[in-house]
TIROLO-629094 format. One record per residue (C-alpha): residue number from 1; chain; x, y, z; residue in three letters. Coordinates in Angstrom, 2 decimals, always signed. Example, Ala and Ser with C-alpha at 12.3 -4.5 7.8 and 13.67 -1.06 7.14 Angstrom:
BEGIN
<atom pos="1" unit="A" x="+12.30" y="-4.50" z="+7.80" code="ALA"/>
<atom pos="2" unit="A" x="+13.67" y="-1.06" z="+7.14" code="SER"/>
//
This chain:
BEGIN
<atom pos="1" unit="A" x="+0.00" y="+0.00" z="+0.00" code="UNK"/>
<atom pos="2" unit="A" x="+1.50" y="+3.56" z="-1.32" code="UNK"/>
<atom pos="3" unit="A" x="+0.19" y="+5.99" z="+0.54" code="UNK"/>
<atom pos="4" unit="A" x="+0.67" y="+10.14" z="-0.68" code="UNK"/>
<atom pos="5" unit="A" x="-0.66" y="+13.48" z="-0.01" code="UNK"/>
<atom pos="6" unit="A" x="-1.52" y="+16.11" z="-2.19" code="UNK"/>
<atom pos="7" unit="A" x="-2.63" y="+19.58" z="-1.48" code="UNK"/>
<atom pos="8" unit="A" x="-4.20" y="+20.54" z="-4.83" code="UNK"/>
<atom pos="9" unit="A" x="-6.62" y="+18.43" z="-5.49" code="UNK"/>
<atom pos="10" unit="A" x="-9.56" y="+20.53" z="-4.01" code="UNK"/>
<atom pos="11" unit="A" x="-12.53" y="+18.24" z="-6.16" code="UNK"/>
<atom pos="12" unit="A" x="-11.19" y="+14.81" z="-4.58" code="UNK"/>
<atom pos="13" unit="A" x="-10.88" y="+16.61" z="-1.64" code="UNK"/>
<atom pos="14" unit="A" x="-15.22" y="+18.24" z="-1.72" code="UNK"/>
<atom pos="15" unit="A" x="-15.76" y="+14.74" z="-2.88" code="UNK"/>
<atom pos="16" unit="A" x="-14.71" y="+12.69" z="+0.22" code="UNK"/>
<atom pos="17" unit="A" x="-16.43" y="+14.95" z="+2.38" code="UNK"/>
<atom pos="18" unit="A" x="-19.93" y="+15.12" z="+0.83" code="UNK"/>
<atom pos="19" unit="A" x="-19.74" y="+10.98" z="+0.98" code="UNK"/>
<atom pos="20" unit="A" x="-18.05" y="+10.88" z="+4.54" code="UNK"/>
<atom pos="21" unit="A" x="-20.62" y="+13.62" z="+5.71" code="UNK"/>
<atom pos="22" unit="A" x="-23.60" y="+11.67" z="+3.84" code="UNK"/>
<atom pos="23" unit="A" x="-22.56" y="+8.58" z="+5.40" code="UNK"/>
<atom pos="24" unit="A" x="-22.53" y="+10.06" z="+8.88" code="UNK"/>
<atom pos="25" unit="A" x="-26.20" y="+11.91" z="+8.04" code="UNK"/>
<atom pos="26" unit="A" x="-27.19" y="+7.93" z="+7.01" code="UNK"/>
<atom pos="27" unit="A" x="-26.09" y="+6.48" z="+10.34" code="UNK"/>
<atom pos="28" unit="A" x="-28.42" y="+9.26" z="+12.19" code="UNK"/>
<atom pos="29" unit="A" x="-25.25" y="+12.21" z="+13.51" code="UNK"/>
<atom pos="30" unit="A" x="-25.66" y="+14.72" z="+11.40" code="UNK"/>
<atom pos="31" unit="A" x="-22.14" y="+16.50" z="+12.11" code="UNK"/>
<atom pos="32" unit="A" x="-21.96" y="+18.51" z="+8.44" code="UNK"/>
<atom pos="33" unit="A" x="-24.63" y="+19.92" z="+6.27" code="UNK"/>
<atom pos="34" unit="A" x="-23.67" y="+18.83" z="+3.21" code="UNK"/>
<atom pos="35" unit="A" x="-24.35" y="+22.03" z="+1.52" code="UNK"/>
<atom pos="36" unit="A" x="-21.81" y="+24.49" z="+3.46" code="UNK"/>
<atom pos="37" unit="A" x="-19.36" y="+21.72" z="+2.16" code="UNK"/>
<atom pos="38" unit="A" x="-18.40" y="+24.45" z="-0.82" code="UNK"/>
<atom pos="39" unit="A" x="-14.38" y="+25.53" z="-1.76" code="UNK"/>
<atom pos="40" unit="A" x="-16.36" y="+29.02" z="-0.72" code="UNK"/>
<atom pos="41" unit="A" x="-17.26" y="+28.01" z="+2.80" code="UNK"/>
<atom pos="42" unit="A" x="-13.86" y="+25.73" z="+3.78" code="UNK"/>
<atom pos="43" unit="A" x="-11.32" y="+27.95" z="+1.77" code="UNK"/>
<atom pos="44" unit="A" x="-10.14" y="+31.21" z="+2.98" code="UNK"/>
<atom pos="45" unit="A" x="-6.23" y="+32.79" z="+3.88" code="UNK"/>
<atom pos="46" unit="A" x="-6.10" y="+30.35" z="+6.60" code="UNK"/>
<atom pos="47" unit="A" x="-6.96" y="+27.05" z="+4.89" code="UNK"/>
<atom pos="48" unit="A" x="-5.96" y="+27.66" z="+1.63" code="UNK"/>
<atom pos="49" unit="A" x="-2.88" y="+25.69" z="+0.22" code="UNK"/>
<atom pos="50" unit="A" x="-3.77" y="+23.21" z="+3.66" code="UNK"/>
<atom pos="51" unit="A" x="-6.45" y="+20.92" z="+2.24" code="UNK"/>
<atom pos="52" unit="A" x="-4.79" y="+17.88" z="+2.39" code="UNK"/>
<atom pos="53" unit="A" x="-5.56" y="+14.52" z="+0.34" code="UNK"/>
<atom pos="54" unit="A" x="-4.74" y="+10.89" z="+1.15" code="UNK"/>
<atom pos="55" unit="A" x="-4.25" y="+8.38" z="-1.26" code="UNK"/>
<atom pos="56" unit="A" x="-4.02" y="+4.76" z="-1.16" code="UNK"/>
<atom pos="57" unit="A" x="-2.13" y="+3.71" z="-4.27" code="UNK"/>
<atom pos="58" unit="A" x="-3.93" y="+6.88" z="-6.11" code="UNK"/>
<atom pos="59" unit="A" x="-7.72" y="+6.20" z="-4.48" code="UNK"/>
<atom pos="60" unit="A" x="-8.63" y="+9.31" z="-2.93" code="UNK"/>
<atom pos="61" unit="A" x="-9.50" y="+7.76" z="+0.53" code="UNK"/>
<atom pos="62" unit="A" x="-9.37" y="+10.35" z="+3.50" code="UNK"/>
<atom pos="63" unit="A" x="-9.21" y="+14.33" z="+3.61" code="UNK"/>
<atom pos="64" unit="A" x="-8.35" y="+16.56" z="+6.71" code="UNK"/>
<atom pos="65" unit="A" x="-7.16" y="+20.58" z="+7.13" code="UNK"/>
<atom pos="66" unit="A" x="-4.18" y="+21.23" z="+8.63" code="UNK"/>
<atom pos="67" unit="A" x="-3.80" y="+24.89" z="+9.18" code="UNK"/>
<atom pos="68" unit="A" x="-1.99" y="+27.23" z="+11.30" code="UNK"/>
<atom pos="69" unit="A" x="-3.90" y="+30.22" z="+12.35" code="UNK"/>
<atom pos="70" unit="A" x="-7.61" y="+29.30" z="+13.74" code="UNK"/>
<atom pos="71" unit="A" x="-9.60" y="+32.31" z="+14.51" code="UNK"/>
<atom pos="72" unit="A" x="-12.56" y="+31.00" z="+14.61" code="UNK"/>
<atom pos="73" unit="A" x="-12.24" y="+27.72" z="+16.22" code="UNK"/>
<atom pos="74" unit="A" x="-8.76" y="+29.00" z="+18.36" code="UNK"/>
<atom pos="75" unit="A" x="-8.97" y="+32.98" z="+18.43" code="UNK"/>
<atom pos="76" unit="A" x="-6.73" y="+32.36" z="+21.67" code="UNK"/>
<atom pos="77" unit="A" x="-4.07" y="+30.59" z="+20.44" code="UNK"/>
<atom pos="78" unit="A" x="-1.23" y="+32.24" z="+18.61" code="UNK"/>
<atom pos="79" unit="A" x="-0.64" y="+32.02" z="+15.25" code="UNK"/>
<atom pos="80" unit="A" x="+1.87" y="+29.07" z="+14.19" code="UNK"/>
<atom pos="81" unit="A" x="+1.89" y="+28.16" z="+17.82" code="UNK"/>
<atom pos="82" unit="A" x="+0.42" y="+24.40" z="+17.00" code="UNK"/>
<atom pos="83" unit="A" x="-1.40" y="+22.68" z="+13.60" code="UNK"/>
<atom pos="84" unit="A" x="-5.30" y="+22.79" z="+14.04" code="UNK"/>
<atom pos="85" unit="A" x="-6.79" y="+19.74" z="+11.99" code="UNK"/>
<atom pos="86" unit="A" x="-10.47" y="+20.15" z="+10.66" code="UNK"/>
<atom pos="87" unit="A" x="-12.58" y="+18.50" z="+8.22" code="UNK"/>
<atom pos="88" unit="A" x="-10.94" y="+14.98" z="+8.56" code="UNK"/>
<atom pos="89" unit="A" x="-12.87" y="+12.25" z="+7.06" code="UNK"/>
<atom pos="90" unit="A" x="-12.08" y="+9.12" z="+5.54" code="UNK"/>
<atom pos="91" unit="A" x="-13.90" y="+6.98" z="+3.15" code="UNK"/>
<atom pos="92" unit="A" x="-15.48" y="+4.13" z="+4.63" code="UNK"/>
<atom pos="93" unit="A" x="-13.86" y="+1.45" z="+1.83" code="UNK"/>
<atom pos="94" unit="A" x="-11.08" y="+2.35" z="+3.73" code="UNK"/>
<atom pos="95" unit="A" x="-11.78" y="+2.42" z="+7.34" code="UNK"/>
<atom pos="96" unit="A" x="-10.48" y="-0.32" z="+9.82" code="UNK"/>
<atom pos="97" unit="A" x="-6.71" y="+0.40" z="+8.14" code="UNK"/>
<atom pos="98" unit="A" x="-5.34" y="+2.94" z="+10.21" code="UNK"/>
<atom pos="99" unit="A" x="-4.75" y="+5.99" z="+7.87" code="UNK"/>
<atom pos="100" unit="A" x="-5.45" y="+7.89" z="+10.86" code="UNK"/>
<atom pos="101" unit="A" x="-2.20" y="+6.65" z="+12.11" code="UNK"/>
<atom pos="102" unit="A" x="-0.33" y="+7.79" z="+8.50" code="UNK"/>
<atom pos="103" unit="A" x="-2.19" y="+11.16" z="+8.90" code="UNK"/>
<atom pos="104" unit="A" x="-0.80" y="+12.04" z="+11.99" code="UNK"/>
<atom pos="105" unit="A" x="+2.66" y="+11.14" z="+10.92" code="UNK"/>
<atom pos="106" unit="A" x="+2.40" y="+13.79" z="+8.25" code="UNK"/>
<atom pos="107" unit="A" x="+0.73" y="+16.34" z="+10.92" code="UNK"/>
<atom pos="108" unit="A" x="+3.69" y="+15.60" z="+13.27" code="UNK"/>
<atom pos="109" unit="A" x="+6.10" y="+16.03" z="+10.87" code="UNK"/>
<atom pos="110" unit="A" x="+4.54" y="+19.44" z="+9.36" code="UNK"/>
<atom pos="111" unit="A" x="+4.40" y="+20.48" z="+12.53" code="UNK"/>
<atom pos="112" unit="A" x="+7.90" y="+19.84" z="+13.47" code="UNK"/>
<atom pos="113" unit="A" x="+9.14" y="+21.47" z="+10.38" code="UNK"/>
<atom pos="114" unit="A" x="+7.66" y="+24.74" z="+11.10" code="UNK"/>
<atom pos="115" unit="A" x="+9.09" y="+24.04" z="+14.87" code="UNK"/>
<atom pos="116" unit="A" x="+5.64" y="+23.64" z="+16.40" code="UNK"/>
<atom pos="117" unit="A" x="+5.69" y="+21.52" z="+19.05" code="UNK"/>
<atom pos="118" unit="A" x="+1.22" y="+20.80" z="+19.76" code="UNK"/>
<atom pos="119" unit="A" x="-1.30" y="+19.37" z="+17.24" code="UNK"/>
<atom pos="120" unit="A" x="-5.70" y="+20.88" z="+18.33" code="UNK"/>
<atom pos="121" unit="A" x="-8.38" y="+19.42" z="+17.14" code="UNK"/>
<atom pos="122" unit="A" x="-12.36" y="+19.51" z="+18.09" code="UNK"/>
<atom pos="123" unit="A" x="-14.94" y="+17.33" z="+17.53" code="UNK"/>
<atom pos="124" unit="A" x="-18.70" y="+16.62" z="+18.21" code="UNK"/>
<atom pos="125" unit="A" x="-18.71" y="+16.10" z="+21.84" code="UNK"/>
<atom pos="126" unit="A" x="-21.99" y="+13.96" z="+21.59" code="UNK"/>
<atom pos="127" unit="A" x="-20.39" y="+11.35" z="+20.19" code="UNK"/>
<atom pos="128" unit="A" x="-18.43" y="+8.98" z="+22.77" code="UNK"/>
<atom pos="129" unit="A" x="-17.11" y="+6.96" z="+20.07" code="UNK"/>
<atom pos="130" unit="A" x="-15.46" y="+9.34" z="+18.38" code="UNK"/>
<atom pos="131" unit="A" x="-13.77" y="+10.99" z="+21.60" code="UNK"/>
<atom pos="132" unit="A" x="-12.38" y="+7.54" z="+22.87" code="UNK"/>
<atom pos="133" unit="A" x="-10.86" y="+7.18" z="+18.84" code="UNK"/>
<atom pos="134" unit="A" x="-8.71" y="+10.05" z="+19.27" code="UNK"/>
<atom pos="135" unit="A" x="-7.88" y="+10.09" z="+22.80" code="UNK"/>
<atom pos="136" unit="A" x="-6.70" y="+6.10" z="+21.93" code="UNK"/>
<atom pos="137" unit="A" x="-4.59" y="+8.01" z="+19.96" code="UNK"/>
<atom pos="138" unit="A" x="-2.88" y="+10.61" z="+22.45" code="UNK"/>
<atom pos="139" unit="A" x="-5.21" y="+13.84" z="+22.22" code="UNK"/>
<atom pos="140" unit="A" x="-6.12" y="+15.10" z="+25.77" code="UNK"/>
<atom pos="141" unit="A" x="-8.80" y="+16.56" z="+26.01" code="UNK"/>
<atom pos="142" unit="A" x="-8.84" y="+20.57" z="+26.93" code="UNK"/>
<atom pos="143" unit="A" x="-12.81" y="+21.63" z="+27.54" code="UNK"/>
<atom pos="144" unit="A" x="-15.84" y="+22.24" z="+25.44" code="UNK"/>
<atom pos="145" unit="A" x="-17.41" y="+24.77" z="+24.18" code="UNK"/>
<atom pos="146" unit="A" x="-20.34" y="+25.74" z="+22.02" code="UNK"/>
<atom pos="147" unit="A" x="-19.41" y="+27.00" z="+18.58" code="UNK"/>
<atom pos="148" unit="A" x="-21.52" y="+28.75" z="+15.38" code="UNK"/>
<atom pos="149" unit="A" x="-20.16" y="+28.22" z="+11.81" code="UNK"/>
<atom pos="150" unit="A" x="-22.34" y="+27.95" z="+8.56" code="UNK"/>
<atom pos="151" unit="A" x="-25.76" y="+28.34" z="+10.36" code="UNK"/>
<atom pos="152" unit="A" x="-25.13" y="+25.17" z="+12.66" code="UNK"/>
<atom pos="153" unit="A" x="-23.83" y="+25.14" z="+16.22" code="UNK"/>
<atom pos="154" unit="A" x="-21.55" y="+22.34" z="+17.52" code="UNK"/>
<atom pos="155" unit="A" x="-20.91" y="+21.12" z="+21.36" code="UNK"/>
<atom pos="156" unit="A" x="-17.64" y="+20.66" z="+20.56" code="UNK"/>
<atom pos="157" unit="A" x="-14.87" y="+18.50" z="+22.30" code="UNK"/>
<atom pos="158" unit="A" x="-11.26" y="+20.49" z="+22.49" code="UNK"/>
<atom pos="159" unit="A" x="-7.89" y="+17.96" z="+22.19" code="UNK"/>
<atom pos="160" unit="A" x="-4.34" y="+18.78" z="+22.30" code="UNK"/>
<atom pos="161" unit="A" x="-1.71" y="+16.33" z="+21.34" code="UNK"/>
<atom pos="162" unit="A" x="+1.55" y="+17.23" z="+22.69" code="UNK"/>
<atom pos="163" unit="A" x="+4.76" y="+16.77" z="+19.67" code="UNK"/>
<atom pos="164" unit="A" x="+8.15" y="+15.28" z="+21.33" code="UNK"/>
//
């Protein structure tokens, strides 16, 4: 298995998250709606150039943001202080083979390049599932708190992961 990532590829990248988010709306936890899922809506200064690709020997199988100024999500944390992720998803052909894992390698090392030392994320803090998935895989979780984007509002769970 080859796994790359591109940062161009902004259709493959819309693609996997209308099918990710229509899965989740399927399963009954609605976390997107899939029509703020537009280049307008997810790509501004702060995310542009950081829409990120996986592929599994050229299959488009997961998508996240990596970004380093947040003000929005993280108007308290300094710019290029740590790597926010947002909008991961990955394809469910491809679950149960840890790209999660091969994501957070390439976070890590972003990170490290730029000399940032702390990876954030959020999530939907109604869902225990998903909170034990990444604290399995070192986040700690911070606090919650309530946030507004694209006419939705999100309990959301606050991680930090710590970089060596």
């Amino acid at each position: 298995m080859t796994i790359t990532f591109r940062n161009d590829r902004l259709d493959d990248f819309l693609a996997i998250l209308h099918e990710v988010g229509q899965w989740i709306i399927d399963t009954g936890q609605e976390m997107w709606q899939l029509d703020t899922l537009t280049i307008d809506n997810l790509v501004d200064e702060y995310t542009r150039d950081n829409c990120y690709v996986l592929y599994v020997d050229q299959t488009p199988a997961a998508t996240f943001i990596l970004q380093w100024k947040d003000p929005l999500y993280y108007p308290d944390v300094p710019d290029n202080t740590a790597g926010f992720i947002h909008k991961l998803a990955i394809r469910r052909q491809f679950a149960g083979q840890d790209l999660f894992t091969a994501i957070l390698d390439f976070c890590r090392s972003e990170c490290l390049s730029r000399n940032i030392y702390e990876i954030q994320l959020e999530t939907d803090a109604t869902r225990p599932a998903l909170l034990r998935f990444y604290e399995r895989h070192g986040f700690q979780p911070t606090y919650q708190k309530r946030i507004h984007e694209f006419g939705q509002s999100f309990d959301c769970q606050y991680y930090v992961l710590p970089l060596p």
